[in-house]
N, C-alpha and C positions, 0 to 999 in steps of 0.2 A: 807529270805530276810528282811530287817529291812524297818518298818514302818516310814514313814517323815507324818509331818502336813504339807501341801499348803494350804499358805490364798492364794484365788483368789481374782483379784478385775476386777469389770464389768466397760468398761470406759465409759459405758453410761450411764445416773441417768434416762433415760426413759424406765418406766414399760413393755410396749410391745419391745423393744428393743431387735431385732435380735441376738445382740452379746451378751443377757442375755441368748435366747435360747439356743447359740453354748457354755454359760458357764455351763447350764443345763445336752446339752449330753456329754460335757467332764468330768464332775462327772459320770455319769452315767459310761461312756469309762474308766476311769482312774483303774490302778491295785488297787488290795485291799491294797496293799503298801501305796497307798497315800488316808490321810483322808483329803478330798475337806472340805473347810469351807473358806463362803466370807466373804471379811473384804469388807465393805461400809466405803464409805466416803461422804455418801449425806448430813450430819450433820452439818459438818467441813465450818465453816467459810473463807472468802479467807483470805488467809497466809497473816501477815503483822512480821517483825521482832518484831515491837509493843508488839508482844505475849511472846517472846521468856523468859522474864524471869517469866513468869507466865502464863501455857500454859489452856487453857480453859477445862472441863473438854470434850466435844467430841473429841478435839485432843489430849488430854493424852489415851482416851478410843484407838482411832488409832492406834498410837506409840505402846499399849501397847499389842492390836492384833497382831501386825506384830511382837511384839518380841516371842509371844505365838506359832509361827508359823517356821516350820526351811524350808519353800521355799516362792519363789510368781510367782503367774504366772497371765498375763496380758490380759484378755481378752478385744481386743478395738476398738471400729470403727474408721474412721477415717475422722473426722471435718476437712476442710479447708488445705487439704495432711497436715495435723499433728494428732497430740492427741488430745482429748475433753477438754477445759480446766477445767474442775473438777476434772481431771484424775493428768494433772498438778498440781493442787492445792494440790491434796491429798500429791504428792510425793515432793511435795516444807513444807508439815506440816511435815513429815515421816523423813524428811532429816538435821531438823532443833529442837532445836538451832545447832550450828556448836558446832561438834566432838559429836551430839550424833545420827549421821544419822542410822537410823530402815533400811536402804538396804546394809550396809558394810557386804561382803562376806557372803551374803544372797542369793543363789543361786535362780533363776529366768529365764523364759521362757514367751515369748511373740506371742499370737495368734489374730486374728481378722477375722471378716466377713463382708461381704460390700457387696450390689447389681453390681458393676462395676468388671472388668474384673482383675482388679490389686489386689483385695480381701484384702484394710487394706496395703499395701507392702510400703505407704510413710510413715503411719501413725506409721508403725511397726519402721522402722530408725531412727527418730525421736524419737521416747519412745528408741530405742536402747543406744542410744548417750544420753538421760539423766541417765539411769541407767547404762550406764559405768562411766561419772560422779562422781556418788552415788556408785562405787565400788559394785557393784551386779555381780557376776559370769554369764552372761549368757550361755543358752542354744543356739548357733549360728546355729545347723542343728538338726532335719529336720526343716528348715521354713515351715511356715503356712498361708498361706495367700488364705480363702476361699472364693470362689464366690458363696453370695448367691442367691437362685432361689425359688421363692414360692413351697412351700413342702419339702422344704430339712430338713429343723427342725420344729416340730413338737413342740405347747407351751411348752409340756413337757419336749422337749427335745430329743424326738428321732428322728434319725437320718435314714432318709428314703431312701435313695442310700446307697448300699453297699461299695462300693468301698470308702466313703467319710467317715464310719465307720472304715470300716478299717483304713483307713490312721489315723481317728484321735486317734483310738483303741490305734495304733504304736505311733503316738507322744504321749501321755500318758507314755509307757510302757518306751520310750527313754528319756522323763522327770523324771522318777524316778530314770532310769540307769545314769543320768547327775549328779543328784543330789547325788547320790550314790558317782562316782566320786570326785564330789567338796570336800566333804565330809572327802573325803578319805585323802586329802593332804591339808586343812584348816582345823582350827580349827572351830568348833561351837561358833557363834556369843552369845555375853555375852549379857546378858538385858540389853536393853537401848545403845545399842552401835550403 
């Protein structure tokens, strides 16, 4: 089976952050197919066009993870039924200057965890609809949208219901089979594209 890079990105910039632990056990979950490595955006200044012909160096450092990377997958909680806006920010710097967008036919999958009953599921649409946008290939099934409960993740990352291992065991395994896929019938995205 051929090995892909996923940069993951956390859409939370806070430390104890839930959705950092559920990016924890899906390294841990993910096939040996896929080498997990986060790309951070906590650096990145907010996007102004201002930059665009001379881009600073923490958003050339950005731009130039995600081109080192052949998927992305979105770990995100969900601020105000949307994205975080740092999350936003990151993928307004990723996408920019125009025609040199870091997500064109960059295959990507979108997960989230939340205390409430809807687990991330507005916050998920919302990120969906900017990265169709941004010409990203998503991952549309399995959705993932989990509800967190004190003990389910564990700081490190483990995942203490079985049943919630599994499934995310399986979305791993069906993120690489996507990626595989996309793969198959695009071409590999050129640097800086």
């Amino acid at each position: 089976m051929t090995t892909y890079k996923v940069g993951y990105f956390i859409g939370s910039l806070a430390t104890a952050s839930i959705n950092r632990r559920l990016a924890r056990a899906l390294v841990v979950l993910a096939p040996p197919e896929l080498e997990m490595e986060e790309i951070s955006f906590r650096d990145l200044p907010l996007y102004s066009y201002d930059y665009d012909a001379n881009f600073p160096p923490p958003a050339k450092a950005f731009k130039e993870a995600i081109a080192a990377v052949d998927a992305v997958l979105f770990v995100t909680p969900e601020y105000n039924r949307s994205i975080p806006g740092g999350l936003k920010n990151a993928i307004d710097w990723a996408s920019r200057p125009y025609g040199t967008n870091s997500f064109t036919r960059k295959p990507s999958a979108v997960i989230g965890t939340s205390p409430g009953a809807i687990g991330t599921a507005v916050a998920q649409q919302s990120l969906r609809s900017v990265l169709g946008f941004c010409n990203s290939p998503q991952m549309n099934a399995p959705e993932a949208y989990i509800q967190f409960k004190p003990g389910l993740i564990t700081d490190e990352g483990e995942i203490t219901d079985e049943t919630t291992a599994d499934f995310l065991r399986s979305y791993m395994a069906e993120f690489h089979a996507f990626i595989t896929r996309v793969y198959t019938v695009l071409p590999r995205p050129r640097l800086n594209s």
